[in-house]
C-alpha positions as CSV (number, residue, x, y, z in Angstrom):
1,X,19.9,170.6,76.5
2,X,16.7,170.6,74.7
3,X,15.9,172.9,71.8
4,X,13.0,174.6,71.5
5,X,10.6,174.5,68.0
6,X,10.3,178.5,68.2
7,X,12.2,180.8,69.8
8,X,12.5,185.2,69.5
9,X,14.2,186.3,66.8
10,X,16.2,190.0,67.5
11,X,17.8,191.3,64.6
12,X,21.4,192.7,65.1
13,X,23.4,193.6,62.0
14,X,27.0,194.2,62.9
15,X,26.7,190.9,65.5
16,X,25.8,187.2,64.7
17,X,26.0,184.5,66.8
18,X,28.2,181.6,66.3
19,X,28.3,178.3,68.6
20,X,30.0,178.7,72.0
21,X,30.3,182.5,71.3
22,X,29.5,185.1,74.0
23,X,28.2,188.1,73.5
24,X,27.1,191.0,75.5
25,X,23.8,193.0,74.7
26,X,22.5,196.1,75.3
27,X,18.3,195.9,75.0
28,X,16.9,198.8,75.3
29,X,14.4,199.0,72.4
30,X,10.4,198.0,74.1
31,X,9.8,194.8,71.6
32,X,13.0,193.0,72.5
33,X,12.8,193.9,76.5
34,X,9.3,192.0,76.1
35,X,11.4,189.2,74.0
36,X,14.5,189.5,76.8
37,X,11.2,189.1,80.1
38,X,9.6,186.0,78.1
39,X,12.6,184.2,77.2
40,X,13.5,184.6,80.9
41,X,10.3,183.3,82.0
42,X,10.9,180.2,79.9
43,X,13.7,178.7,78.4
44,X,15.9,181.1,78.8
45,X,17.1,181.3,75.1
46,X,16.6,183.6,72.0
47,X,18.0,184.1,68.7
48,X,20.0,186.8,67.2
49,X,19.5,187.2,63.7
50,X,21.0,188.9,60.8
51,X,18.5,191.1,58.8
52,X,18.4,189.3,54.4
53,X,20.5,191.9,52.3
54,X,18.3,194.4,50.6
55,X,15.3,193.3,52.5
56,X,12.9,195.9,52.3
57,X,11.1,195.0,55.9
58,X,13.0,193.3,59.2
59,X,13.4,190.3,57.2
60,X,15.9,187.8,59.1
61,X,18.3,185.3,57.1
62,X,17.3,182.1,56.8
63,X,20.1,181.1,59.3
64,X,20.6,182.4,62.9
65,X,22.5,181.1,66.1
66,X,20.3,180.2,68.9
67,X,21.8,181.4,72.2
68,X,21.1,180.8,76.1
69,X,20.4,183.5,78.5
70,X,23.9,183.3,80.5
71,X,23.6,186.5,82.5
72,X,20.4,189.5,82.5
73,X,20.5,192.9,84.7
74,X,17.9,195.0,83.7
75,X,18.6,198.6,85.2
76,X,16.4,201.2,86.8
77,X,15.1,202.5,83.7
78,X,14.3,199.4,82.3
79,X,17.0,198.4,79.7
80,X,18.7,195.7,80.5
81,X,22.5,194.4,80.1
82,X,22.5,190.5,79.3
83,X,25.6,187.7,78.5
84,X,24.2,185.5,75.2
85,X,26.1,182.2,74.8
86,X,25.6,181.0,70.8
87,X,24.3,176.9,71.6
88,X,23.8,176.2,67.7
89,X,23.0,177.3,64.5
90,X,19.4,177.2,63.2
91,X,17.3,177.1,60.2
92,X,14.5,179.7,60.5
93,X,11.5,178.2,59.8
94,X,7.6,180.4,59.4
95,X,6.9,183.4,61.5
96,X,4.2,182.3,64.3
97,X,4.5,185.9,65.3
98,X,5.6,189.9,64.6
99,X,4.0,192.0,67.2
100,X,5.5,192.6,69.3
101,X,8.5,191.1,68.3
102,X,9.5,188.2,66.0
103,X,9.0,184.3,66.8
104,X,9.9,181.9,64.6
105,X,9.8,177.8,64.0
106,X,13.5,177.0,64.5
107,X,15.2,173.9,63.2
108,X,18.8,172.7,64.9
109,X,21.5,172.5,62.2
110,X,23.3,169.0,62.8
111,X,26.9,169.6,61.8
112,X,29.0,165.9,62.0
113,X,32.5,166.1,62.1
114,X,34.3,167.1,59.1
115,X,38.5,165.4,59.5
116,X,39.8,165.1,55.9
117,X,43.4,166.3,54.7
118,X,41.9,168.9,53.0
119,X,40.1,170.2,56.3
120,X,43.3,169.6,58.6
121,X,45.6,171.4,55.7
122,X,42.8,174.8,56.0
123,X,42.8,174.5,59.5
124,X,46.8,174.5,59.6
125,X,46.7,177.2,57.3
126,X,44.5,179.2,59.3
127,X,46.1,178.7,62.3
128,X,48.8,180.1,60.5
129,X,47.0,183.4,59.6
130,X,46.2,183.8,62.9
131,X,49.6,183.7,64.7
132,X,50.8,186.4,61.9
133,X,47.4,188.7,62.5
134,X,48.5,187.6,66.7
135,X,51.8,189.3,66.5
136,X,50.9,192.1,64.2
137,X,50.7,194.3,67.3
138,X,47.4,195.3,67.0
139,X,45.4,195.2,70.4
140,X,43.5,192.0,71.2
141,X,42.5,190.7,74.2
142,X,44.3,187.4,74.3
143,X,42.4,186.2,77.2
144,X,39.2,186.3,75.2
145,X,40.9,183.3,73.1
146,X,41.1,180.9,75.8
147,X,37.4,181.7,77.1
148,X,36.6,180.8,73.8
149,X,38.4,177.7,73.1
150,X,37.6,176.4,77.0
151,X,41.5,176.7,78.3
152,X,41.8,178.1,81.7
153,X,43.7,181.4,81.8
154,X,47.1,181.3,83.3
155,X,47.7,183.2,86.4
156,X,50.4,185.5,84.6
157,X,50.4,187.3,81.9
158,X,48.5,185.6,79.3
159,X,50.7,185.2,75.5
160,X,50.1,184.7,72.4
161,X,51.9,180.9,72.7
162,X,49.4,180.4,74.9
163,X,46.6,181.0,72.5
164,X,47.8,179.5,70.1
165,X,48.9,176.5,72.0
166,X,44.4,176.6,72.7
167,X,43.5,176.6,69.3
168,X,45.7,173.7,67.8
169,X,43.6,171.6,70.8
170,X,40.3,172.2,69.5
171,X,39.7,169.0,67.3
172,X,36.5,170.3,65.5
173,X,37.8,172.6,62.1
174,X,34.5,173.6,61.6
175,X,34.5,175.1,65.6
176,X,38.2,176.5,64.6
177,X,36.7,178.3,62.1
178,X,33.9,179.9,63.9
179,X,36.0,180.8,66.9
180,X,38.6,182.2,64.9
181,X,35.8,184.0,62.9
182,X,34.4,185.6,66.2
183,X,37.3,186.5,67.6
184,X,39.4,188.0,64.9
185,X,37.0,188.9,61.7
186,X,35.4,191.9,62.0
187,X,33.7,192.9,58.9
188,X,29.8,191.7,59.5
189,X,28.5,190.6,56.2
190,X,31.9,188.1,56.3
191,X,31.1,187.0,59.8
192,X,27.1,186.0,58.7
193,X,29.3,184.1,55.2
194,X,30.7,182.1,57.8
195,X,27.7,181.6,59.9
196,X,25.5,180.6,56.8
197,X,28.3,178.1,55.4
198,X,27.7,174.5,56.3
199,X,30.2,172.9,54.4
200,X,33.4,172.5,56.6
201,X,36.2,172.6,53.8
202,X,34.4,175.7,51.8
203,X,34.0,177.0,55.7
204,X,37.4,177.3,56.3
205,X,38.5,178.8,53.1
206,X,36.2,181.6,53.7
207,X,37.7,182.4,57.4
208,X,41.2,181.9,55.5
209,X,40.5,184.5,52.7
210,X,38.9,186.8,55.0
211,X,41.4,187.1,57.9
212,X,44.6,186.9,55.0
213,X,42.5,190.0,53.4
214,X,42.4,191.4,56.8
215,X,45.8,190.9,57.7
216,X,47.2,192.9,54.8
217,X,45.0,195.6,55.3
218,X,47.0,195.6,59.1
219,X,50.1,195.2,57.5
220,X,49.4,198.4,54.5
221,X,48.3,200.7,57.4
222,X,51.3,199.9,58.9
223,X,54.1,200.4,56.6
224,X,51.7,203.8,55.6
């Protein structure tokens, strides 16, 4: 698929956009239903920024996921419902424009695979994390894990073997730790850590310190 060189930028705080992440979005503000009607007139993709920590303006970070249109309906009074699959992360280059809404230069961010024992020990560790923070009994859609990892859902109940089973097949740990990052970390300024870290190893510690600090908050408001 070829990557644009500029694309629009919509900030989202709580949201960003990691590779093969979908994520649904609700545009109802004028400037981005002009972004959502030209990226659907062209290629079809857009990118969802988070806005730079005490930035006094709608500054964007430096890096942002670059997503594809997957699925738009824009209702009667013009707001629109659309499905954005994350394709990559990119480097935000210059603004080429601000009015009506943000287009920036964009720059793919190659990522090779990363396989050393250090990797494949974080990656066993956080698969770990995530079978505890699985059977903690807190609700999660489980079937949202295998969409994710590319597994086709079983036709019965779906369990958390299952899930599991999907995430020890995924070969990349730098795609294990984003997955696991969308799916169970919630806290946003963690989320864009993850997003802006490049580094595979330091990648994975993040996701494991963040869902083990997560995890014991579960497990204090449970024996509360």
């Amino acid at each position: 698929m070829q990557i644009p060189d500029r694309a629009g930028v919509m900030l989202l705080d709580g949201c960003p956009l990691f590779p093969r992440a979908m994520v649904p979005l609700f545009i109802f503000e004028p400037r981005y239903r002009s972004l959502l009607a030209d990226a659907l007139r062209g290629e079809r993709m857009m990118c969802l920024a988070m806005r730079q920590p005490g930035a006094g303006t709608e500054r964007p970070s430096k890096l942002a996921g670059l997503g594809l249109i997957r699925v738009s309906v824009t209702n009667p009074n013009g707001t629109s419902h659309l499905m954005l699959q994350g394709l990559t992360r990119v480097r935000l280059g210059r603004a080429v424009q601000t009015k009506p809404y943000r287009v920036h230069r964009i720059e793919p961010v190659e990522e090779p695979p990363t396989e050393t024992l250090a990797s494949e020990a974080l990656a066993g560790r956080l698969l770990d994390l995530v079978e505890t923070r699985l059977r903690l009994g807190v609700a999660f859609p489980l079937a949202a894990v295998l969409q994710l990892a590319g597994v086709e859902e079983p036709s019965g109940t779906v369990r958390i073997e299952d899930c599991l089973r999907a995430l020890r097949g995924i070969p990349d740990p730098g795609s294990l730790a984003d997955l696991v990052t969308t799916l169970l970390v919630s806290n946003a300024a963690m989320r864009q850590v993850v997003l802006q870290t490049l580094d595979v190893e330091e990648r994975l510690r993040h996701v494991v310190h963040f869902l083990a600090g997560e995890i014991e908050g579960f497990q204090k408001k449970a024996a509360q």
